[in-house]
Every structure is written in structure tokens, then in C-alpha cells.
N, C-alpha and C positions, 0 to 999 in steps of 0.2 A: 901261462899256467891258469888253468880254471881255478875258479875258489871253489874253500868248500861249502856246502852249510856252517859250518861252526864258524867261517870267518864272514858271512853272510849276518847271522843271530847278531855275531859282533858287532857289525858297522849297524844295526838294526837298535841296536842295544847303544851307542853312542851316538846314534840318530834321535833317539829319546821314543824310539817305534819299537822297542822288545826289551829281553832280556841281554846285559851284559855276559859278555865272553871275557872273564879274564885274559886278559896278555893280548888282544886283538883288537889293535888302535884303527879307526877308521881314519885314510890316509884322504888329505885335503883333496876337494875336485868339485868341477863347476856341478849345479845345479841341472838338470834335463828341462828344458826351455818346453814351455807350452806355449804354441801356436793360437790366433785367432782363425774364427771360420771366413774372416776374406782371403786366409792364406790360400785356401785349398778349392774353389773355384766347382767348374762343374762334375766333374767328375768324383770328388767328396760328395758333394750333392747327389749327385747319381745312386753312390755306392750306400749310402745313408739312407734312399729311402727305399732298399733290398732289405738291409737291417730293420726300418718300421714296418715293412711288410713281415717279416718274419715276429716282429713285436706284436702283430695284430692276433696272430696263436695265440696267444696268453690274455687276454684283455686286463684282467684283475693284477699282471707283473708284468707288463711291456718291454721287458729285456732282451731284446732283438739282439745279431750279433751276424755279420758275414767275415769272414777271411778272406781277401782280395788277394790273386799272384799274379801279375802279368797280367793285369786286367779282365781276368776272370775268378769266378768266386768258384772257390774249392771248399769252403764250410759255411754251413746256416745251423744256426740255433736260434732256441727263445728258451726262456727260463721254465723249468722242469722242476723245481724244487721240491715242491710237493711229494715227489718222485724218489727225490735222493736233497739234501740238503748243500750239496756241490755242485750241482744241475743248473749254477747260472748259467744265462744266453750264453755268455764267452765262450764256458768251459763245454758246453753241448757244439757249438759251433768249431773248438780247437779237435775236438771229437773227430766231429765230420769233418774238418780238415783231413786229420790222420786217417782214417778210412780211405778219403779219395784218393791221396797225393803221398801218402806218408810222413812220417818223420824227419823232417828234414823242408829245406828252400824257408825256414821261418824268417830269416833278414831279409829278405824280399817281399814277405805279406805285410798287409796291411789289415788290420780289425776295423772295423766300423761296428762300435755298437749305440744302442740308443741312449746309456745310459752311463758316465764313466763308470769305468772300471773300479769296483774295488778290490780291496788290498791282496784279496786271494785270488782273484782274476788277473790283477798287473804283477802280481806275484807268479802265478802262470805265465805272463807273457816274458816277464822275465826270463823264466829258466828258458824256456824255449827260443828266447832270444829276436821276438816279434820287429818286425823296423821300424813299423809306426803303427801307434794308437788315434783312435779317432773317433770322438764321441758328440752325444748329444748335449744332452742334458746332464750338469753338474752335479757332485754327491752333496751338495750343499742347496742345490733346489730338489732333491728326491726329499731328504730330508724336511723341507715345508709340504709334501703332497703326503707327510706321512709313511713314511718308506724308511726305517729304522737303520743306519748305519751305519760302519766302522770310519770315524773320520778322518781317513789318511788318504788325502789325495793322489790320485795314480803319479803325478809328477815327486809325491816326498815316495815312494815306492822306487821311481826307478831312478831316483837321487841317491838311497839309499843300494844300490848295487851300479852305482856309477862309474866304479874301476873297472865292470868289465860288461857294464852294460850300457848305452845312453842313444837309447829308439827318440824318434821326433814325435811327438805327442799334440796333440791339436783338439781343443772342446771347442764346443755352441755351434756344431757343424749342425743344420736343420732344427735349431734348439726351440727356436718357437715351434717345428709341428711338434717336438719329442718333450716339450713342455709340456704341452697339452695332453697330447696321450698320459703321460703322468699324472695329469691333473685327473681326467676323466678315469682311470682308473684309481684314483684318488673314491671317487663316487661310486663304483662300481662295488670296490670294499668296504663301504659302509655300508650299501642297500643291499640286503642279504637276498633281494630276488633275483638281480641283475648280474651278469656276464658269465665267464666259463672257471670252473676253481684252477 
């Protein structure tokens, strides 16, 4: 049986990450395990720096993002915000997924983006039901390059829909180059001559 939203809010809401749902007890269950980047080898590495190429669009928001199926990428994004304020890399790239491929094959992809996910992004990959997440750089070092965020790590996201959801998730994949591009658009936003808005 799928859940609904309301019993979603709820486990969100006794996760200490939303609002309580009266009557809707989040039922015990393991954590969603994060991976290290020697888990995932070269082809993580491969797929990672499609997503910094796609990062390099943006200089001043480096949010790369591909969608991997059977070892070909069916979505690219980079962050568009500006645009629309839901125009993360992710959700531009879950985009162009759905355009090429459709609706559907989502437990079989794989995201690679530059930057974990946040909470409205792994909250996308959720409903959609994504098999593995795969990032660069932490929301806890965007956070030091000055990159303002919700601090809910994509692992307490899909701990929080763990009855019917539990993707393998994996950071620091190419985290020193997606460090850097973070840092250097770090300087990009401060010098008001410099990169692309």
C-alpha cells in the first residue's frame, strides 16, 4: 500500500523534520545507510564529472545533476533558480529525465549531482522512488562557501520515508574537484564583475 502525504507529514513530524499528524505514529525502521566515495569506484567518478560539466553552466551555483539508467544519462540539469525558485540542478535534470524516457524506470537510476541534495530535491527523489543518490559535496561544507541551507541531510529525508522508501545513497564522490568549484563560486559571488548570474 503506498502512503499518503498525511502519513508522510506524520513520520516527518515525529522525525522532529515537520509538522505532527495526529494519530500517525512513525513505525520503527533502520536508518538509510550513506556510502563512502571508495564505495563506488570508477564509474561514480565517470558519472560525477558529467554532473560538474553540467555545474560549469552556472559558475555563481554549480548545481550539476545527471540521471544515470543502464549506464546512460537520460537527464542533465544545473541550477536555474533564478528562473523559477524549484529550478534546482536535480529537479531540471528529473525534468529532462521525464522528457526523454518518461515517467517511470526511477529504481533503476541513479542522480549524480555536485552537491547533496536538499530536502526538496531528496524529497523529489523520493516520491519518484530514485535507487541511488550520489553526491559531491556536503550541505554542511556549501554551508562554509556561503550557500544558505535547510539542514536536513538527504540521509534524515529518506530515513524519514523509510517504510516505503530506502535508495543507497553515497557522498564525497569527486568531493575535492566539487569542493572547489563551490569554493571558487564562493568568489564569484562576491565580486560583482565576475561569472555568469
Amino acid at each position: 500500500m503506498r502512503p499518503t502525504r498525511r502519513s508522510l507529514l506524520g513520520l516527518l513530524g515525529t522525525a522532529g523534520l515537520g509538522p505532527s499528524v495526529p494519530g500517525v505514529v512513525a513505525p520503527h525502521s533502520t536508518p538509510a545507510a550513506v556510502g563512502s566515495a571508495a564505495d563506488g569506484g570508477a564509474a561514480h567518478a565517470r558519472f560525477m564529472s558529467l554532473a560538474i560539466e553540467e555545474a560549469h553552466r552556472n559558475a555563481r551555483y554549480p548545481f550539476g545533476a545527471v540521471f544515470v539508467h543502464s549506464g546512460r544519462v537520460l537527464g542533465r540539469g544545473v541550477n536555474a533558480s533564478a528562473e523559477n525558485p524549484s529550478y534546482h540542478g536535480e529537479m531540471v535534470a528529473m525534468t529532462d529525465y521525464v522528457r526523454r524516457a518518461g515517467n517511470h524506470g526511477w529504481a533503476a537510476t541513479t542522480l549524480y549531482s555536485t552537491a547533496e541534495p536538499c530536502a526538496m530535491c531528496m524529497s523529489a527523489c523520493v516520491w519518484a522512488g530514485v535507487g541511488q543518490v550520489v553526491w559531491g559535496t556536503s550541505i554542511e561544507e556549501l554551508g562554509r562557501t556561503g550557500l544558505v541551507q535547510i539542514a536536513i541531510p538527504a540521509a534524515e529525508v529518506a530515513r524519514a520515508a523509510s517504510p516505503f522508501y530506502s535508495p543507497e545513497l553515497l557522498g564525497g564522490v569527486l568531493a575535492g574537484t566539487t569542493d572547489a568549484l563551490f569554493r571558487r563560486a564562493q568568489l564569484l559571488r562576491t565580486d560583482r564583475t565576475g561569472g555568469a548570474p
